[in-house]
N, C-alpha and C positions, 0 to 999 in steps of 0.2 A: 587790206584793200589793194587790188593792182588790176588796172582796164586799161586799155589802148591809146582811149581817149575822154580825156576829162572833161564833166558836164558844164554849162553854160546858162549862166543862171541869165533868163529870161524873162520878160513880161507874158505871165501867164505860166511860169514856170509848174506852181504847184498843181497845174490840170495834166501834167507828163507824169505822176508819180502812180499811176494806176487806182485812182480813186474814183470808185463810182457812186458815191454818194453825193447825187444832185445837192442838197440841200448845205453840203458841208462848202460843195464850190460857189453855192451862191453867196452864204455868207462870207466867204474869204474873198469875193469879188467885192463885196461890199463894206467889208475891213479894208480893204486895200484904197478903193476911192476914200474913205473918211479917215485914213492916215494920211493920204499923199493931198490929198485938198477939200477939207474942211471948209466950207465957205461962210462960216461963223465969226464976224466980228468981233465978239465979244471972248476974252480970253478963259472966263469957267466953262464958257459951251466948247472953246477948242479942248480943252482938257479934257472935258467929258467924252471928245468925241477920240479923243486918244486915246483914253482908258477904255471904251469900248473897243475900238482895235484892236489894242493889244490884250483884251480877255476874249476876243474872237481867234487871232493869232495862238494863242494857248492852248485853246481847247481843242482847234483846228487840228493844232500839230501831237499833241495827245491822240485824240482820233484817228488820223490817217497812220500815227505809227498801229496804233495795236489791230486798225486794219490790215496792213503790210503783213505783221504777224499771226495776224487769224488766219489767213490764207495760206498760212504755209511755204511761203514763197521759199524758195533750196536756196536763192542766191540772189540778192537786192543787188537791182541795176545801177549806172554809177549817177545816175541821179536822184531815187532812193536813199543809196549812203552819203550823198550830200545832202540832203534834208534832214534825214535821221541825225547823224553827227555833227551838223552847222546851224539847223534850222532853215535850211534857205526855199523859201517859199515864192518870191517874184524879184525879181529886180527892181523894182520900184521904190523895195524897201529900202534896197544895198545896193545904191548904184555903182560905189565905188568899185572898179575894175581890180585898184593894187590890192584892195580887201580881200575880196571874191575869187582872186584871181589865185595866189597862194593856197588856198581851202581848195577852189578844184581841185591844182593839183596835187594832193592829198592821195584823193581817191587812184593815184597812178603808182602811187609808191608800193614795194613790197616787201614789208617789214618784216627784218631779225630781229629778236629781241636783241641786246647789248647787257648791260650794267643794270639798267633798268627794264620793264616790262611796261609800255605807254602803251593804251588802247582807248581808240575811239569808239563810241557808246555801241556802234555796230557792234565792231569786235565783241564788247566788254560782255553786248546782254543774248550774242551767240555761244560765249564760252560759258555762259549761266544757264541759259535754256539746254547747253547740252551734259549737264552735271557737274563741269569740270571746278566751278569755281561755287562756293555757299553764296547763296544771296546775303544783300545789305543787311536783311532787315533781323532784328533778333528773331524774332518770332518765327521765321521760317528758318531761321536755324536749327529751331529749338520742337521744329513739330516733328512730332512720330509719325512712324508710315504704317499705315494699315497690317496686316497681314499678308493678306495675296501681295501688298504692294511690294512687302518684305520679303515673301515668295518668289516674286517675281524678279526680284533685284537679283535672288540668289538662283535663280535659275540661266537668268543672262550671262554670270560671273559662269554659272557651272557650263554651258555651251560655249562662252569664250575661251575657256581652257579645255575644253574636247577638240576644239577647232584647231588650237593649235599642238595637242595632242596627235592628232590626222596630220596635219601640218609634217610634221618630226616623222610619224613612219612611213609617209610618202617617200620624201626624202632620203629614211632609212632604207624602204623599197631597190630605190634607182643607186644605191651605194651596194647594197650585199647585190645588185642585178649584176654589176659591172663588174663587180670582181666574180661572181659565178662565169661571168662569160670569160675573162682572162683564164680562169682556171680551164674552163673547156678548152678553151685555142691552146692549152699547152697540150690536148691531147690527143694522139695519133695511134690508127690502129698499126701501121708497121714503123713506129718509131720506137724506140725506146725497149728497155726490157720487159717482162712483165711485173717484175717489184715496182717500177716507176708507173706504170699504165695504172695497177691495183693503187699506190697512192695516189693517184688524181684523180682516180676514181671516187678513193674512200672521200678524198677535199670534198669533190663535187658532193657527195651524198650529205658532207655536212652544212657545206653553204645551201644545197637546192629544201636542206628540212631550216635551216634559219629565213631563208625566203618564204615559206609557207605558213615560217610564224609570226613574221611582218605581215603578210596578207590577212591570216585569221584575225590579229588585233587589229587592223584597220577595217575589216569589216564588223566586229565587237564593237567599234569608235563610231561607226559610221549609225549601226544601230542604234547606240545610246545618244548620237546628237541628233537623229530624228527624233525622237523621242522627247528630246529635250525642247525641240522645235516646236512639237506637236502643245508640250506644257506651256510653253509661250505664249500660244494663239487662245489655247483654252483660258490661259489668266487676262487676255485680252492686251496681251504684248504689244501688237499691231498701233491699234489704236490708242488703247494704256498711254503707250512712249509719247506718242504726237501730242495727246492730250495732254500732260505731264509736261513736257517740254514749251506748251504754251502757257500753262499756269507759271513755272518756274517766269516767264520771259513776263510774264503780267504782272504776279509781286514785285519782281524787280523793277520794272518800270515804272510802275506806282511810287515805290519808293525814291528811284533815282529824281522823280518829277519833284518831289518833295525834298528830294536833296538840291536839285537848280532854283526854287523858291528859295532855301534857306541861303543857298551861296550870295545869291540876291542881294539879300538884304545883310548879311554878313560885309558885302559890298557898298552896303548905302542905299543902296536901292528896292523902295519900298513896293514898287507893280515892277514886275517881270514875267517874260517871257520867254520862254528857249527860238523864238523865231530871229533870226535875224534882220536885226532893222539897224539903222544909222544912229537913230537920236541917244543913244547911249554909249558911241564907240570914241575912243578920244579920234583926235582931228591924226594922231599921229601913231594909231594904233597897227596899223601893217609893219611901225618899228618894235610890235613884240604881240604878238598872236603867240597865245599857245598851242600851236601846232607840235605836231611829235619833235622834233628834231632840236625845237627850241626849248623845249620843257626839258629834255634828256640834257640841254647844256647847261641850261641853270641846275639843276637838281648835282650834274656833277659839281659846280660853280662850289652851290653852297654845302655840299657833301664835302668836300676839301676842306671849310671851315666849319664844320661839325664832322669830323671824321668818325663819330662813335655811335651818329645818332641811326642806323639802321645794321647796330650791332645787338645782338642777343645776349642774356647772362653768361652764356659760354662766351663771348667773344667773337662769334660766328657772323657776319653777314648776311641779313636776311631785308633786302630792300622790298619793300609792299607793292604790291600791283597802283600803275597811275591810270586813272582814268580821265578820259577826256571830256567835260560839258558842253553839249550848244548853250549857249545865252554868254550873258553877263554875270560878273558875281567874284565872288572869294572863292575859298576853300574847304574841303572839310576832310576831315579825315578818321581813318579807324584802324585797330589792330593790323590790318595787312592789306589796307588800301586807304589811297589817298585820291579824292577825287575836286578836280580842277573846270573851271570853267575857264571856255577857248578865250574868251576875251575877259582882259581882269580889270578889275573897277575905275570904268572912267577917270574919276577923283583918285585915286588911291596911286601912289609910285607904285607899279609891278613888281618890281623886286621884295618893296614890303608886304603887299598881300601874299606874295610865296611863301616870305619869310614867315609870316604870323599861321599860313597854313601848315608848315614845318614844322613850327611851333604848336599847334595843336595835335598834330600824329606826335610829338613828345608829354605831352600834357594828357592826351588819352592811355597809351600805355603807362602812364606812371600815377593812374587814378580810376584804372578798372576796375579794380579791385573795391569790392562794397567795402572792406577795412584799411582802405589803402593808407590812410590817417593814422595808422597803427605800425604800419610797418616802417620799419627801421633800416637805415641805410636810402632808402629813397627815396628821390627828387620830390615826388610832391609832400608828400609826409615830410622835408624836414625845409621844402617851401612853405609850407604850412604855420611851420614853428617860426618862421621869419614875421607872419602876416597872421596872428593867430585870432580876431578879430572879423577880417571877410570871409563874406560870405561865396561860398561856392563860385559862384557866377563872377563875382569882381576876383577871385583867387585867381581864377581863371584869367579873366581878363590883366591883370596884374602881373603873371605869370607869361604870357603872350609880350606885352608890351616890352617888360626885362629881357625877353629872348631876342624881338626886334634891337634894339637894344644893345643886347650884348654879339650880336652876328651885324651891326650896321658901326656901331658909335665905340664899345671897348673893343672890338676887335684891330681898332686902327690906333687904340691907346689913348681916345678921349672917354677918364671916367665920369658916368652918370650915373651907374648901380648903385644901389646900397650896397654898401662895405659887404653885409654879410651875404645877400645876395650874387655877388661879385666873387666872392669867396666861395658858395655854394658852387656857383657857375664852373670855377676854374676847375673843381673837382669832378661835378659830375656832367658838364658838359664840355669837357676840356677841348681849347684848342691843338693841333698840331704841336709837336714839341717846337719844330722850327718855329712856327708863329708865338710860341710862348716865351723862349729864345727872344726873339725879337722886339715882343713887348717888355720884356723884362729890361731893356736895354734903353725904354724910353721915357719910363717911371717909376720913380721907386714902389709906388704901390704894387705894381706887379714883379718888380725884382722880387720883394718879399713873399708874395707867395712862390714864386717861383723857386728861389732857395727852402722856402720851406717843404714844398713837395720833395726838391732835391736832397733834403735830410730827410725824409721818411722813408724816403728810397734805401738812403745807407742805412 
């Protein structure tokens, strides 16, 4: 995202976002009165009249996005990628300025990745619609492509490498041109003897037949990429792609929507909504939005004290793509993405909903596996053997609460783990040597495992 100048979330804001569906702006006109003043005495009819708000806010904000996307639009306005990414539908909802105000300017920044790769839902469901990244969901992982679609995949591959085929003897062209001409300028009819005149002669004859053989292959090249063009259109390439591109943006969105429900309540929060509204944000919430720049400090914060956890069995580095949520909620995460919602649960310290999200991109990679309970040497299989009794769901949850846990309370040397827990941890989610150095120097419980690792070492 990078624009001039950042949107300004108004009264009436969500009738700027290019929505022509009467019907969707009457309701959000009439969500909006029966949030902001309910004139219901009685407090089941104020609830009532919130819960329908906020299931008109949802549905609303569902809607106008997959409108945005039906339409094709090249490039959403930066009031657009503020609804898209924030939810922000009127000011009425969010009047706070220090709120709103930070989130505009968002949309003016212009992002390098760094250490991590942050992207806001914009970003995340443009790099999905355009191939580059699989969607969330298995199932569209996991589906086969037709024939012609398969055709067609390998017809694109095979014109993008003609192209740059063409590309290469263009180039080749203006390189053997330049040096034929050098060679002419060396030649003079009363200069030189005639042995010297007959070699630059014979040069030229063989540079002017290497120039004629760059020409015939780029006209061979140019042949076979028409052609290749023409199979494009016939497999319905044109239209194919667009179509295709709005399906990819439609699973994905489906799913992400169902990912902001479940962060929700992962949160605490049993009705949510991706719209931004006040009644869910703490009072002191602009001191930690997850905006990019904040999420990329924590992330390094707690990388420092899990230094291993977005390393590979080679030992390799391989940090997951973050994605950004509108609404409220926790986290969730998967093989090579972890996805965050901008505001994190009211009730919940910030730092531990991160934490337990952390903690679940560790507890998915080490129980993907349908036999993961079988294999040997691994965190959840010999968590497992710790807790041999719970059931999947409380492992899980058990498994989460020790890693809060062990990243909040032993990392500063107060034990609360189970011994063999503790012991599990040190090994396979160890801290820093320094920090383990450190702890060892403040209890003997951790002296000893610390010597002991240090004798397995010798």
């Amino acid at each position: 995202m990078s624009y001039g100048t950042p949107p300004k979330l108004s009264d009436g804001f969500f009738k700027r976002l290019g929505v022509e569906d009467e019907k969707t702006i009457a309701h959000l006109d009439m969500a909006i009165n029966l949030y902001t003043s309910s004139t219901s005495s009685k407090s089941e009819e104020k609830a009532r009249d919130f819960e329908r708000a906020v299931g008109v806010f949802s549905m609303s904000y569902v809607k106008m996005v997959q409108d945005m996307y039906r339409k094709k639009i090249i490039r959403l306005s930066p009031e657009q990628e503020f609804f898209l990414n924030f939810g922000a539908l009127d000011r009425r909802l969010m009047p706070a300025d220090d709120i709103t105000g930070p989130l505009a300017a968002e949309t003016l920044s212009d992002y390098h990745p760094g250490r991590y790769e942050i992207l806001y839902l914009s970003e995340w469901l443009d790099e999905i619609s355009r191939g580059r990244i699989i969607p969330t969901s298995e199932a569209a992982q996991a589906k086969a492509k037709s024939s012609e679609e398969e055709e067609l995949a390998k017809n694109r591959d095979k014109t993008k490498d003609l192209e740059k085929q063409l590309d290469e003897l263009l180039r080749q062209e203006e390189t053997v041109f330049g040096e034929l001409k050098e060679i002419i300028a060396r030649y003079s009819p009363a200069g030189g003897g005639d042995t010297d005149r007959l070699k630059i002669l014979r040069a030229v004859r063989v540079k002017a037949a290497e120039l004629e053989k760059t020409v015939k292959e780029q006209a061979s090249k140019v042949s076979d990429l028409e052609a290749a063009d023409k199979r494009n259109r016939d497999l319905g390439g044109g239209q194919a792609a667009m179509d295709s591109s709005y399906a990819l943006f439609k699973e994905e969105f489906d799913t992400v929507v169902a990912v902001i429900k479940s962060c929700a309540v992962r949160g605490g929060l049993l009705k949510s909504t991706p719209a931004l509204i006040d009644k869910w944000i703490a009072q002191d919430a602009r001191l930690r939005i997850n905006t990019r720049s904040m999420v990329e400090k924590t992330l390094e914060r707690f990388e420092e004290l899990d230094p291993t956890i977005f390393l590979d069995k080679k030992g390799n580095r391989k940090a997951p793509k973050i994605v950004l949520l509108p609404g409220v909620g926790a986290g969730m995460a998967w093989k090579d993405r972890i996805m965050i919602s901008v505001f994190p649960p009211p009730t919940t310290d910030p730092d531990i909903s991160f934490i337990r999200t952390l903690g679940g991109f560790r507890w998915y990679l080490t129980t993907s596996s349908f036999n993961w309970k079988d294999i040997p040497g691994e965190i959840g299989s010999r968590y497992q053997v710790i807790y041999p009794d719970k059931t999947f769901n409380k492992l899980e949850k058990s498994f989460l609460d020790d890693y809060v846990a062990w990243m909040t309370r032993e990392s500063l040397g107060y034990q609360t783990l189970n011994s063999d827990v503790r012991k599990l941890f040190w090994k396979m989610i160890p801290f820093s040597k320094e920090k383990k150095m450190e702890l060892a120097k403040r209890a003997t419980v951790y002296n000893k495992l610390y010597l002991e690792e240090l004798g397995k070492e010798k």
